[in-house]
C-alpha positions as YAML, in Angstrom:
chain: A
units: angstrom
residues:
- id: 1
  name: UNK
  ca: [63.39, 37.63, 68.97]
- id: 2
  name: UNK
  ca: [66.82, 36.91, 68.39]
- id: 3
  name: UNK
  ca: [68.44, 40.34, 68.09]
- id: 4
  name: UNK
  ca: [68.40, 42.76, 70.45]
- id: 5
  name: UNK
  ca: [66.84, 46.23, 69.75]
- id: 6
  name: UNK
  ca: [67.49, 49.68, 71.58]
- id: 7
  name: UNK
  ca: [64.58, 51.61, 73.37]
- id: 8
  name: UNK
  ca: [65.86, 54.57, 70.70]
- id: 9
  name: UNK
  ca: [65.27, 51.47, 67.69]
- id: 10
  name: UNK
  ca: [61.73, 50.70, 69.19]
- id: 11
  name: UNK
  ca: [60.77, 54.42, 69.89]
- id: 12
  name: UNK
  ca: [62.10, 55.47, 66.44]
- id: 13
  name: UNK
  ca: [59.62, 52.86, 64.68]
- id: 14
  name: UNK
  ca: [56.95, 54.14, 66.73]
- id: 15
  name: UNK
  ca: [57.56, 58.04, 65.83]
- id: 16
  name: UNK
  ca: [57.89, 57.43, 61.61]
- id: 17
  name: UNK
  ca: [54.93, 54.94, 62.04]
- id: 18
  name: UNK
  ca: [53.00, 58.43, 63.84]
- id: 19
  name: UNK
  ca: [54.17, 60.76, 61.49]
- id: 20
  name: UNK
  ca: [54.43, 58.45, 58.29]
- id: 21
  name: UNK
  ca: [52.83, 61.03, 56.39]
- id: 22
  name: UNK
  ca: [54.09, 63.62, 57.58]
- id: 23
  name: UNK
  ca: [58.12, 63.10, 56.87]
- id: 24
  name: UNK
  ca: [59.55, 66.63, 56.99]
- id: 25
  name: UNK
  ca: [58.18, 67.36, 60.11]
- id: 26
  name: UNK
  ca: [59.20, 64.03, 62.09]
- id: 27
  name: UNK
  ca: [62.84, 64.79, 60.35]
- id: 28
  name: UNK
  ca: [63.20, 67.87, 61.66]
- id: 29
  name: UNK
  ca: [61.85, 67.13, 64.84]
- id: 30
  name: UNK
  ca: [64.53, 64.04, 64.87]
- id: 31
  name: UNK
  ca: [67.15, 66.38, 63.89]
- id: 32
  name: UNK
  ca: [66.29, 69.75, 66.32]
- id: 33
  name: UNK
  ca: [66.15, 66.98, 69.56]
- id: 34
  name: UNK
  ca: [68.53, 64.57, 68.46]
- id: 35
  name: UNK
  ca: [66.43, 61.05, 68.76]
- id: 36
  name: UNK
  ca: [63.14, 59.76, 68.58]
- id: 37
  name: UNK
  ca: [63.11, 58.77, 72.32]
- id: 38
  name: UNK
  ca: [64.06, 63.21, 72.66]
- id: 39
  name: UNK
  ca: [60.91, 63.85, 70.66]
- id: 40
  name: UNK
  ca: [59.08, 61.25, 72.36]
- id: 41
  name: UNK
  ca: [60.15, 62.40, 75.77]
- id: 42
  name: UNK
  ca: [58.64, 66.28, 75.03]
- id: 43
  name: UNK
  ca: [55.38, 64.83, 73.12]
- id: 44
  name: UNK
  ca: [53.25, 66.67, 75.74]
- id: 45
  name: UNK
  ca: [55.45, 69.75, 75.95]
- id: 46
  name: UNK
  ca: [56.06, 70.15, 72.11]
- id: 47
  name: UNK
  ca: [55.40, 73.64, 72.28]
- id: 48
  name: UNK
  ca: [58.68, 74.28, 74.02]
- id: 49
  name: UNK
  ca: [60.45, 73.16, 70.64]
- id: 50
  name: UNK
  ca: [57.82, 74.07, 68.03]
- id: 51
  name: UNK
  ca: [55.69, 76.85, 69.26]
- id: 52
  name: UNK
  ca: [54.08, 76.73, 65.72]
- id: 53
  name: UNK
  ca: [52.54, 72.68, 66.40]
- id: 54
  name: UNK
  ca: [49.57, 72.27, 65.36]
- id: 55
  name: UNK
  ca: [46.80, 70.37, 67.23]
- id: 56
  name: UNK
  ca: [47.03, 67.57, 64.27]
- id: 57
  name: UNK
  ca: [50.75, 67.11, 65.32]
- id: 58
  name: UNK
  ca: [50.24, 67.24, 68.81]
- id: 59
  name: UNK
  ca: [47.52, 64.80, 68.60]
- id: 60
  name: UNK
  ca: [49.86, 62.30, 66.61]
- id: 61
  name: UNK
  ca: [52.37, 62.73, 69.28]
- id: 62
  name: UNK
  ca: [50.49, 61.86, 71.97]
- id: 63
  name: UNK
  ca: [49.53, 58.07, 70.01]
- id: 64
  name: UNK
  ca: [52.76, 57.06, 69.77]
- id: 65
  name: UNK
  ca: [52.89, 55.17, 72.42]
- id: 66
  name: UNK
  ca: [50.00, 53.45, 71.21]
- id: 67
  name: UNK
  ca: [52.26, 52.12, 68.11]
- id: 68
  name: UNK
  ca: [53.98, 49.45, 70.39]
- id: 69
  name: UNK
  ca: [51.97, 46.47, 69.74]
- id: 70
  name: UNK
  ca: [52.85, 47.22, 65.49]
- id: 71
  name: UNK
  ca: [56.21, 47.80, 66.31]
- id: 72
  name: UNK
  ca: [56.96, 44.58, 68.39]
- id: 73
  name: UNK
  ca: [55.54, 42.63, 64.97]
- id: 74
  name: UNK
  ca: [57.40, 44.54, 62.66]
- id: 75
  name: UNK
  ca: [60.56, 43.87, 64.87]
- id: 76
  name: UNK
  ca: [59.31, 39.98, 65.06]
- id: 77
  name: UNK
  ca: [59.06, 39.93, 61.11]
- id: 78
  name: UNK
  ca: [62.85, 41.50, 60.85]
- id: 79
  name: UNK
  ca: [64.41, 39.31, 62.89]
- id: 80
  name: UNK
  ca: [63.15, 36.28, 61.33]
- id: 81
  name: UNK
  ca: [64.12, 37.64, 57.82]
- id: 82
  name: UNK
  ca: [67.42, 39.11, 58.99]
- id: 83
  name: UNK
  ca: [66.48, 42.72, 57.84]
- id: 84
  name: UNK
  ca: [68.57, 45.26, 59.19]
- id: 85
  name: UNK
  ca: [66.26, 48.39, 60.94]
- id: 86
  name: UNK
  ca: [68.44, 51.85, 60.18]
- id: 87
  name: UNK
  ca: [67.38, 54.77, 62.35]
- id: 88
  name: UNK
  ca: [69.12, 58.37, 61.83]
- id: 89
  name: UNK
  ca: [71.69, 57.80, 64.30]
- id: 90
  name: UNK
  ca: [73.12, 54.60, 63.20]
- id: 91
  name: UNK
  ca: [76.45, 54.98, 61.19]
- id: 92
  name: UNK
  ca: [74.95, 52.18, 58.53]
- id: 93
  name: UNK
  ca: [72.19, 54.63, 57.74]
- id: 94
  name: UNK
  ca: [72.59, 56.35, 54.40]
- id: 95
  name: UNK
  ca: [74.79, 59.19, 55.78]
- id: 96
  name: UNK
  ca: [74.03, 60.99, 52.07]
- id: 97
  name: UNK
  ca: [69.80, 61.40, 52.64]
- id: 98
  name: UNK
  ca: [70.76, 63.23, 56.61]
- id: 99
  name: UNK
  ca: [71.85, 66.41, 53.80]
- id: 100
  name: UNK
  ca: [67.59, 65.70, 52.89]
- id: 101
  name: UNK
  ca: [65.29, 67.76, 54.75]
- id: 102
  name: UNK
  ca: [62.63, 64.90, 53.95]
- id: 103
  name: UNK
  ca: [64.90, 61.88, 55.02]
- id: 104
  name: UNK
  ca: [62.89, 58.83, 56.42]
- id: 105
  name: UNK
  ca: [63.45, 58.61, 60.41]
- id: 106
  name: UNK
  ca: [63.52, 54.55, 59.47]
- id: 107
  name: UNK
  ca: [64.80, 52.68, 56.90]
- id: 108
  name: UNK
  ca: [64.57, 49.16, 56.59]
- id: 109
  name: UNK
  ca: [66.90, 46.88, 54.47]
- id: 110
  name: UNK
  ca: [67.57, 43.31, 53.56]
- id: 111
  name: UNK
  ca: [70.87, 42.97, 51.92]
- id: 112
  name: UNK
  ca: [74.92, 42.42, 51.90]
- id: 113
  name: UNK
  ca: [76.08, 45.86, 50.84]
- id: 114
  name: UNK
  ca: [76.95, 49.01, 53.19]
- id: 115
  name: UNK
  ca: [74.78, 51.82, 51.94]
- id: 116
  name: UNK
  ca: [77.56, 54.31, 52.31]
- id: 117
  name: UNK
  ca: [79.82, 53.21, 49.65]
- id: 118
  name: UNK
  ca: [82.53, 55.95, 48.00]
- id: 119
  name: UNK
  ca: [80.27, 56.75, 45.26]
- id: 120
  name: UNK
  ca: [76.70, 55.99, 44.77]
- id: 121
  name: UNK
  ca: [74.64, 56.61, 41.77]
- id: 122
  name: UNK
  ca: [70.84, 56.49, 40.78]
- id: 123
  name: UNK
  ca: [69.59, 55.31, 37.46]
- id: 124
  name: UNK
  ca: [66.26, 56.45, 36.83]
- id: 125
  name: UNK
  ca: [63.45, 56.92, 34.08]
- id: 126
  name: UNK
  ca: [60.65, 55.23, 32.13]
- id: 127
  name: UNK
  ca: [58.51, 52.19, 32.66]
- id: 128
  name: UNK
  ca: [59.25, 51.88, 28.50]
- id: 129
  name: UNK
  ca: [62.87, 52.02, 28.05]
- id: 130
  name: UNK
  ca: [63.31, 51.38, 24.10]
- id: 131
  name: UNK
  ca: [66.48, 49.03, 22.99]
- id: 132
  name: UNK
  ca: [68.64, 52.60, 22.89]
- id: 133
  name: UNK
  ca: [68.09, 53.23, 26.34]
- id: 134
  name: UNK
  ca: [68.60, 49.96, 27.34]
- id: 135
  name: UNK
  ca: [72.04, 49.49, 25.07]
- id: 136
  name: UNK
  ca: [73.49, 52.89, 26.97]
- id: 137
  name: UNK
  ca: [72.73, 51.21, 30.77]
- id: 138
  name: UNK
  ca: [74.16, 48.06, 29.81]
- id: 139
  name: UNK
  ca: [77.35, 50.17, 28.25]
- id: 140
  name: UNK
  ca: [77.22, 52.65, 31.13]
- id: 141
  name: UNK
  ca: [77.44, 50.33, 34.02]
- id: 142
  name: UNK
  ca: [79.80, 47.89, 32.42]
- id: 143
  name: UNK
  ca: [82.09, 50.92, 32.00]
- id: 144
  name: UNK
  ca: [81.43, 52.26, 35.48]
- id: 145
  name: UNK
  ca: [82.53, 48.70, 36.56]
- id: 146
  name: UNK
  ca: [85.80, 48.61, 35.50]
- id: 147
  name: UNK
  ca: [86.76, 52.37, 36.11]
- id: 148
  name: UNK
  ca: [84.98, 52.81, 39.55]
- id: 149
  name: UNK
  ca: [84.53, 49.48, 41.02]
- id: 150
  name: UNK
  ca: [83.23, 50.77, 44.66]
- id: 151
  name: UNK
  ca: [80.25, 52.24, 43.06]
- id: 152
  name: UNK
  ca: [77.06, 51.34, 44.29]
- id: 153
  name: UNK
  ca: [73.76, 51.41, 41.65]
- id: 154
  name: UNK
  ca: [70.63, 52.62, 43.12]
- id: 155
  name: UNK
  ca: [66.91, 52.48, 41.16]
- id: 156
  name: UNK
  ca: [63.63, 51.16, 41.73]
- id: 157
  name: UNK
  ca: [63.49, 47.66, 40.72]
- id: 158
  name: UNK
  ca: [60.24, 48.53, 38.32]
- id: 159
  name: UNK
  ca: [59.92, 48.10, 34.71]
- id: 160
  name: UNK
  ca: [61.84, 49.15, 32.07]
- id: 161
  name: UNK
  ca: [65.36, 51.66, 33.02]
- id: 162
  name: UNK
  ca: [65.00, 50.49, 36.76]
- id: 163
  name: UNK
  ca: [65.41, 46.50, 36.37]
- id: 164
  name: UNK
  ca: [67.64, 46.79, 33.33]
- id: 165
  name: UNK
  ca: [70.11, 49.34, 35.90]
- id: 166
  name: UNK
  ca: [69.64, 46.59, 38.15]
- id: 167
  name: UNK
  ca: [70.24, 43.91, 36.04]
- id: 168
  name: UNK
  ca: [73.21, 45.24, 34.35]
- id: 169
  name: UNK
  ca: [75.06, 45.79, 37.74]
- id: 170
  name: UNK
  ca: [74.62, 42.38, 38.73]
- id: 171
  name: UNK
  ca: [76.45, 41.18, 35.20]
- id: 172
  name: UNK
  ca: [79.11, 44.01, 35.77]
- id: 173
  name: UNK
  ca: [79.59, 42.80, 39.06]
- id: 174
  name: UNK
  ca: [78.39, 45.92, 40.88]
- id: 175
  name: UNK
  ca: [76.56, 46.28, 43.65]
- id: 176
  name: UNK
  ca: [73.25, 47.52, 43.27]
- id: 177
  name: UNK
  ca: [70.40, 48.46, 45.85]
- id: 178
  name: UNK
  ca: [66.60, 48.78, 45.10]
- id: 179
  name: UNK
  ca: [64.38, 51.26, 47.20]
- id: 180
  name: UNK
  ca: [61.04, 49.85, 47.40]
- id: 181
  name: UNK
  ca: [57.45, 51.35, 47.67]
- id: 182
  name: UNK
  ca: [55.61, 48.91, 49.73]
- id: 183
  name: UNK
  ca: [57.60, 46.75, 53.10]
- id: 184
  name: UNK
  ca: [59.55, 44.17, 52.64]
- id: 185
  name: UNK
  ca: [56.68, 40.97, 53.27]
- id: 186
  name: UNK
  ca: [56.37, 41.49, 49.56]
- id: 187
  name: UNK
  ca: [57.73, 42.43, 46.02]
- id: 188
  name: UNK
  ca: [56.03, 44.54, 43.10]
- id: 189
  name: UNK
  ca: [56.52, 43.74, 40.65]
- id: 190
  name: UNK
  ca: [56.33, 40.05, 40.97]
- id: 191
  name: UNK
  ca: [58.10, 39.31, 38.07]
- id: 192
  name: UNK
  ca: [61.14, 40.72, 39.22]
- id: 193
  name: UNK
  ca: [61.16, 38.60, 41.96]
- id: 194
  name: UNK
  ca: [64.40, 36.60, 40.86]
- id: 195
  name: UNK
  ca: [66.23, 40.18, 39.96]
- id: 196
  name: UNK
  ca: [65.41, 41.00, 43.76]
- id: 197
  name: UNK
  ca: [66.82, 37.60, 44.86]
- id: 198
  name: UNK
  ca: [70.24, 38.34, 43.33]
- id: 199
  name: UNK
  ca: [70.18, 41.57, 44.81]
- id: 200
  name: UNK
  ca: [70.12, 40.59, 48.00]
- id: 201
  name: UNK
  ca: [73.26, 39.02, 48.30]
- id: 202
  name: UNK
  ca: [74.92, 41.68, 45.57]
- id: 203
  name: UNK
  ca: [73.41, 44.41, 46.79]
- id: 204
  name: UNK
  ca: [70.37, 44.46, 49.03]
- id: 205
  name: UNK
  ca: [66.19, 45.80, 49.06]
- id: 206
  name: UNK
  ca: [65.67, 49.25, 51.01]
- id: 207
  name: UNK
  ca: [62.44, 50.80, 51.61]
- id: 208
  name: UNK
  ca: [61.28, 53.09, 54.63]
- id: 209
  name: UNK
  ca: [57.51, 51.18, 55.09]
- id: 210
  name: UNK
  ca: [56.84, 48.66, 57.46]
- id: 211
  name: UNK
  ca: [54.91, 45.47, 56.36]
- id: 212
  name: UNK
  ca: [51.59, 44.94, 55.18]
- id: 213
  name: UNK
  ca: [52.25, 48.22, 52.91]
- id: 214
  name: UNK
  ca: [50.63, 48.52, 49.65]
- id: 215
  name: UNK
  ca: [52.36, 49.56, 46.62]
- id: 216
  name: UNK
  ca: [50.35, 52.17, 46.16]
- id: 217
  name: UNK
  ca: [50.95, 55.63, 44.10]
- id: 218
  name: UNK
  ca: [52.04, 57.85, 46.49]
- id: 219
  name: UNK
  ca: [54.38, 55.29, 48.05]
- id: 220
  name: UNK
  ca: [56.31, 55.23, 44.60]
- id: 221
  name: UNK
  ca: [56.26, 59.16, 44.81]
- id: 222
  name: UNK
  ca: [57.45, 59.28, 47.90]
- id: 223
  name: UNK
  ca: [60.35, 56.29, 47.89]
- id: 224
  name: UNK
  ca: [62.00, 58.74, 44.72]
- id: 225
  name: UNK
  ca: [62.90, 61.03, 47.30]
- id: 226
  name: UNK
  ca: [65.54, 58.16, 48.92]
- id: 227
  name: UNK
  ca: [66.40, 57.07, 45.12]
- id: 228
  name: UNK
  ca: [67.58, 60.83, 44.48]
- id: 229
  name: UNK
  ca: [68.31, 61.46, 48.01]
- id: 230
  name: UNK
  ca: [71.15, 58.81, 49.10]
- id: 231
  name: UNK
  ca: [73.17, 59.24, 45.79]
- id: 232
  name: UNK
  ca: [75.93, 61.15, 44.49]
- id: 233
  name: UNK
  ca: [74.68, 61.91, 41.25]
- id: 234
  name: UNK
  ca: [71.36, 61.02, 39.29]
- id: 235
  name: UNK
  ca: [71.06, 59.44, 35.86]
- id: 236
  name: UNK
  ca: [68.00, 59.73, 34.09]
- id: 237
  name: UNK
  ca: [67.91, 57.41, 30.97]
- id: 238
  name: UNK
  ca: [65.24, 58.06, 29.12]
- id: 239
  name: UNK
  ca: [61.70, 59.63, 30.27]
- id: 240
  name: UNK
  ca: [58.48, 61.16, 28.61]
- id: 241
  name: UNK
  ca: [57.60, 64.86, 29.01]
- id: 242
  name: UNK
  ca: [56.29, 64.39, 32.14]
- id: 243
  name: UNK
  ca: [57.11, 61.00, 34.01]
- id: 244
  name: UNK
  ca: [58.37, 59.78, 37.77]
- id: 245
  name: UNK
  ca: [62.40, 59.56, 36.34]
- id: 246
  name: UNK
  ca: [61.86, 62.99, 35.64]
- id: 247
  name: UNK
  ca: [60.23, 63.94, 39.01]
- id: 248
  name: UNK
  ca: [63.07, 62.05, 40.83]
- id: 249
  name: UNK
  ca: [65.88, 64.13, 38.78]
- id: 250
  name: UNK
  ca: [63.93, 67.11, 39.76]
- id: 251
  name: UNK
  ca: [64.34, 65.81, 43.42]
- id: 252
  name: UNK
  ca: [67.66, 65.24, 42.91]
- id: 253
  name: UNK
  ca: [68.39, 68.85, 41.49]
- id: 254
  name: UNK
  ca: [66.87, 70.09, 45.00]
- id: 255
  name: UNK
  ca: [68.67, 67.81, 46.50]
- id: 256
  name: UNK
  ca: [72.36, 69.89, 45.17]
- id: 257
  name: UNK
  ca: [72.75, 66.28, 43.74]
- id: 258
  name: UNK
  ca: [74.25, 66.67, 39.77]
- id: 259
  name: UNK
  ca: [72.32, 65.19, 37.25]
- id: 260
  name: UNK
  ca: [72.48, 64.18, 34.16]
- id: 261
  name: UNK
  ca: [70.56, 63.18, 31.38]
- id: 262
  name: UNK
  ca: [71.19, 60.70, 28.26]
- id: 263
  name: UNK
  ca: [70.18, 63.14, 25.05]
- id: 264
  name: UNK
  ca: [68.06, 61.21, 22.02]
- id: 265
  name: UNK
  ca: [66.41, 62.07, 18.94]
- id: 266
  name: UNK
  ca: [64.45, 65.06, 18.61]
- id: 267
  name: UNK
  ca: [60.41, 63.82, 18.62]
- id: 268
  name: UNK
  ca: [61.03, 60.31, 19.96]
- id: 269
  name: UNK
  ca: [58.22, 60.22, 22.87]
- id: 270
  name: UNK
  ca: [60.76, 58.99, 25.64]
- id: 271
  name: UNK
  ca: [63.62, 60.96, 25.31]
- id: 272
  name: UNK
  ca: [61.39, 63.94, 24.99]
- id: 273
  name: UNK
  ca: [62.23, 64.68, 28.99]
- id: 274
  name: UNK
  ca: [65.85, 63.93, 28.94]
- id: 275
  name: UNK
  ca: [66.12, 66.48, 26.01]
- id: 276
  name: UNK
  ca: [63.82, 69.47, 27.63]
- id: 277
  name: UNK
  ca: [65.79, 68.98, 31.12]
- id: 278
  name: UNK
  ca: [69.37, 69.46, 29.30]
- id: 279
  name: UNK
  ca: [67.67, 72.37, 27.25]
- id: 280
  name: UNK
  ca: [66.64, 73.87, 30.74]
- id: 281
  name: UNK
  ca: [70.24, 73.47, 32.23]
- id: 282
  name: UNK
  ca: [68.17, 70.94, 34.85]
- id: 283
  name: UNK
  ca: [70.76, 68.38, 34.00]
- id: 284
  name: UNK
  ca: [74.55, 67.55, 31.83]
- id: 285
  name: UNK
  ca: [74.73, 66.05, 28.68]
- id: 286
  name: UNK
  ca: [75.43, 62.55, 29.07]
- id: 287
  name: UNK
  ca: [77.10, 60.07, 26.14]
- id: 288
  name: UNK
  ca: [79.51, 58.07, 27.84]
- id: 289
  name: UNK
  ca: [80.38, 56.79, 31.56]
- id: 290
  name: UNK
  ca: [83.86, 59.20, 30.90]
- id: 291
  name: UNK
  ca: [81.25, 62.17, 30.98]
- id: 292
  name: UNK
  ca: [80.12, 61.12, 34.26]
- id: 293
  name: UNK
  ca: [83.32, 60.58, 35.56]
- id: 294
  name: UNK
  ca: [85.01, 63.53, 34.66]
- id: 295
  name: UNK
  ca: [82.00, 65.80, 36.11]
- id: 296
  name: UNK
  ca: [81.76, 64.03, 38.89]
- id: 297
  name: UNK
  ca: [85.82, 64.04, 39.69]
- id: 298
  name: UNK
  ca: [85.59, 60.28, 39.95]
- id: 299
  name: UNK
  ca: [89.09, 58.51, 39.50]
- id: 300
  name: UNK
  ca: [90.16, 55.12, 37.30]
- id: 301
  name: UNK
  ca: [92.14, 52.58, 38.92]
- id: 302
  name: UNK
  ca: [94.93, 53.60, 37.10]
- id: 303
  name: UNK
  ca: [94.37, 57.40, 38.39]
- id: 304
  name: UNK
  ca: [94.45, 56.61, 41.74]
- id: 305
  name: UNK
  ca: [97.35, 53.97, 41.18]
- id: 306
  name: UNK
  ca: [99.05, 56.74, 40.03]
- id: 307
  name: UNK
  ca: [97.51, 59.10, 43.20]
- id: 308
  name: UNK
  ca: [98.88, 56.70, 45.10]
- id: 309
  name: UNK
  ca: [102.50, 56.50, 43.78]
- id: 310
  name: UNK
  ca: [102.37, 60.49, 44.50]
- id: 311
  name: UNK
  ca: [101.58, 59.88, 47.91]
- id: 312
  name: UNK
  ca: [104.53, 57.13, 48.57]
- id: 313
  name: UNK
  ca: [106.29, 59.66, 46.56]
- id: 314
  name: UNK
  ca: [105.69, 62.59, 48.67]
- id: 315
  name: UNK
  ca: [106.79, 60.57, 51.84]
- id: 316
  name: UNK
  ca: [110.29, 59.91, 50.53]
- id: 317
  name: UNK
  ca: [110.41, 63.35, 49.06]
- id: 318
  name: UNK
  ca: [108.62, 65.57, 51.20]
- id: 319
  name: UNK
  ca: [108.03, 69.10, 49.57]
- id: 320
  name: UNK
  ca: [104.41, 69.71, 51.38]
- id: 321
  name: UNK
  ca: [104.31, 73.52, 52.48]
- id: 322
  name: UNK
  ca: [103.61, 74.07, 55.96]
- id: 323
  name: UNK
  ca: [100.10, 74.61, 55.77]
- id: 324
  name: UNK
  ca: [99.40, 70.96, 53.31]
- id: 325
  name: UNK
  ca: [101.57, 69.50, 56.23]
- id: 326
  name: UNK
  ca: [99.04, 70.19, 58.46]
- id: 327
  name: UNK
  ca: [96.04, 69.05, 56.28]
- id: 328
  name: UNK
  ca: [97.88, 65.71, 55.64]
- id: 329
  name: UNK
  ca: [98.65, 64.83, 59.17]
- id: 330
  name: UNK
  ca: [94.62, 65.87, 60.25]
- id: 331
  name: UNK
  ca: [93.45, 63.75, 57.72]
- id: 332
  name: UNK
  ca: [95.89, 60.74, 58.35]
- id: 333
  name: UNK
  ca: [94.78, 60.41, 61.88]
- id: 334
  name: UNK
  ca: [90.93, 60.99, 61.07]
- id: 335
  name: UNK
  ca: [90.57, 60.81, 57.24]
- id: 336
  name: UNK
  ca: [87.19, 61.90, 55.39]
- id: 337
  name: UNK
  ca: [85.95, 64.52, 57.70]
- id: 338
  name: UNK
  ca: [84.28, 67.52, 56.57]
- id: 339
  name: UNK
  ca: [85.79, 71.18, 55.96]
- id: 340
  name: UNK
  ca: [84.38, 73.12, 59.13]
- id: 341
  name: UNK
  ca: [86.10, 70.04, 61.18]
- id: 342
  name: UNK
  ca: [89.15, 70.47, 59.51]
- id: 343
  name: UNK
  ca: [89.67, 73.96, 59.84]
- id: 344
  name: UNK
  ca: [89.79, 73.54, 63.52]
- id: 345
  name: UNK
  ca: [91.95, 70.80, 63.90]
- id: 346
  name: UNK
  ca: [94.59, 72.13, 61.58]
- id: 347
  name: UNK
  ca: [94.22, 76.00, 62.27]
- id: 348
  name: UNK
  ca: [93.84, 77.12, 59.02]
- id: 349
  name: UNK
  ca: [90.68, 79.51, 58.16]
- id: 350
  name: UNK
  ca: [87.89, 78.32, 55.85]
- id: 351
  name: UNK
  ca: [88.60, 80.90, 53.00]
- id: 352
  name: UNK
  ca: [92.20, 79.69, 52.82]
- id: 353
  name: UNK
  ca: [91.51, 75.69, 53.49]
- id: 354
  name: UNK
  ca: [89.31, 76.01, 49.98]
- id: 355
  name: UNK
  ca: [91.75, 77.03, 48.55]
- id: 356
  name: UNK
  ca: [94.42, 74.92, 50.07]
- id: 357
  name: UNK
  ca: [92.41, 72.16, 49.16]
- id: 358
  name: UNK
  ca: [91.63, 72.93, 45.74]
- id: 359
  name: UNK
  ca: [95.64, 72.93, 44.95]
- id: 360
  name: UNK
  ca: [95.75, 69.64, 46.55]
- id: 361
  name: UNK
  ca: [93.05, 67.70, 44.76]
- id: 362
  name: UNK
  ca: [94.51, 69.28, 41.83]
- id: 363
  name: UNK
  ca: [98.41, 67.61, 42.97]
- id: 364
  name: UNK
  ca: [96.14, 63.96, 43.40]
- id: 365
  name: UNK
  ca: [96.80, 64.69, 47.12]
- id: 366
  name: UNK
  ca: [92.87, 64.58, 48.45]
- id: 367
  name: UNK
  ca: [89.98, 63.77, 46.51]
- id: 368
  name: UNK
  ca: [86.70, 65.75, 47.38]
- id: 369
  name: UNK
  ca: [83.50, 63.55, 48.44]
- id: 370
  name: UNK
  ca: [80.05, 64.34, 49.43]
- id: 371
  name: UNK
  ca: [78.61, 66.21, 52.64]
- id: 372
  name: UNK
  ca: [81.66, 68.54, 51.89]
- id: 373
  name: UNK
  ca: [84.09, 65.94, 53.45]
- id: 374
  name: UNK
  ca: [88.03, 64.88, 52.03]
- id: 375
  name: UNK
  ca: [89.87, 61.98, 51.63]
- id: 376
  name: UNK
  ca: [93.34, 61.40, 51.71]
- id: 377
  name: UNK
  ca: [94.82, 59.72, 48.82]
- id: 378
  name: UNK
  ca: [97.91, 57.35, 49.52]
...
């Protein structure tokens, strides 16, 4: 092998492959020890940290060890095919699914794109998309594209809204990421082989399973979870009463991810799920890639031009109040950091940093982004 891997790299392989199906549990055991070579470490005194373990778990604990021989081919296959292994600690992991009580320990991913771009979105919904659903993508992301042109697209890469998400990032010049249900040796469907080709260097293929994994149904179930998971909003296109788009906005909802739904004709089969999850309040109305941005507090070149201008502005012409002083000089020497963090470092309570905050993203002076962290504009 040509890279070299960390013991915590090899150990965290072995663990998910353990507990593969079993992903809450090896995600909070990551996240109450801190690593997979922790968890690995108190396999035979598990009942120090879990009193509740069952004798299932502590028998999968105490195999691990016997997952070496998989792992060493799995890292043989990688480094011949330059895919990138992501454990929970690395800063390239998708820092949006450690919010996911579900999260995959590994993630494994063959592209050119960071997975932690300013705004991510997921495109979901049916295998069937008719020409209307397909007409609103194609508008949707070409709009996206020129008003937020760090956004990353994230579906599925199977039929119908998944490719055509896909498909119409790669026109719009957009990066776009597929999460797949089966490892990375091969690619279902076959068809959209050449899609997944593009992607790769405009985007990249993501999926948690090792290889020699079938595409089978729970896989797809399970990979939504990452889809919904790893975005900043959800976008479900068009879906039957009952359907895996819909499951993943559902996921999504869970999640505290905002969703939203593209309305269509009353009786028309596949928009009969979009319509009954805005009916429920499960998801906002969506007609236009404005809607999307507004709710979601995203800004147009020309906003943050202008956010920008206010910022050179405010250094000639200072008129911050003490407190904002503060803020701006915490986040200028360590800039999207999260709330809690920030309180301490500038000495300002929560309950009056929200609202601190508030008047500043309303002055263009921080923009809001998610895991409760702020940027600095300018």
């Amino acid at each position: 092998m040509n890279q070299t891997y960390t013991q915590e790299t090899i150990n965290a392989m072995a663990m998910a492959r353990a507990l593969h199906y079993q992903p809450s549990l090896a995600t909070m055991l990551y996240q109450q020890l801190g690593s997979a070579t922790a968890v690995i470490e108190q396999g035979n005194n598990i009942d120090d940290v879990l009193p509740e373990a069952t004798p299932r778990l502590k028998e999968l604990l105490s195999h691990i060890g016997e997952q070496r021989e998989v792992v060493d081919k799995e890292l043989e296959f990688c480094d011949t095919h330059s895919i990138q292994i992501l454990t929970m600690g690395d800063a390239d992991y998708p820092q949006r699914l450690l919010e996911c009580d579900d999260a995959p320990v590994v993630l494994y991913y063959r592209g050119s794109t960071p997975l932690n771009a300013m705004h991510v979105v997921s495109v979901v919904g049916t295998r069937r998309c008719t020409p209307y659903g397909e007409d609103f993508i194609h508008r949707l992301v070409a709009d996206l594209s020129m008003s937020c042109p760090g956004l990353l697209v994230v579906s599925g890469l199977a039929y119908g809204v998944d490719v055509c998400a896909h498909r119409s990032a790669l026109e719009s010049k957009l990066p776009t990421v597929a999460v797949l249900a089966h490892g990375l040796d091969d690619l279902y469907p076959s068809r959209h082989r050449s899609v997944a080709n593009a992607m790769v260097n405009a985007g990249g293929l993501l999926t948690e399973y090792m290889t020699h994994t079938n595409a089978d149904k729970l896989n797809f179930v399970r990979r939504n979870r990452i889809v919904a998971g790893m975005a900043d909003a959800c976008v479900l296109i068009e879906s039957a009463a009952h359907g895996g788009g819909l499951i993943t906005a559902e996921i999504a909802r869970d999640y505290g991810r905002d969703v939203f739904a593209l309305p269509g004709r009353v009786g028309d089969t596949y928009s009969a799920g979009c319509n009954q999850l805005i009916r429920d309040n499960g998801a906002a109305l969506l007609t236009s890639a404005d809607d999307l941005i507004q709710a979601m507090g995203w800004q147009s070149d020309a906003q943050r031009q202008q956010a920008k201008e206010r910022g050179i502005e405010r250094e000639l012409f200072p008129n911050l109040s003490e407190e904002e002083r503060k803020i701006v000089e915490v986040l200028k020497g360590n800039n999207d950091i999260q709330v809690n963090i920030l309180s301490v470092q500038a000495g300002i309570p929560i309950h009056r940093l929200s609202s601190l905050l508030f008047e500043m993203e309303m002055k263009g002076m921080v923009r809001p982004l998610a895991g409760g962290t702020y940027h600095l504009i300018g």
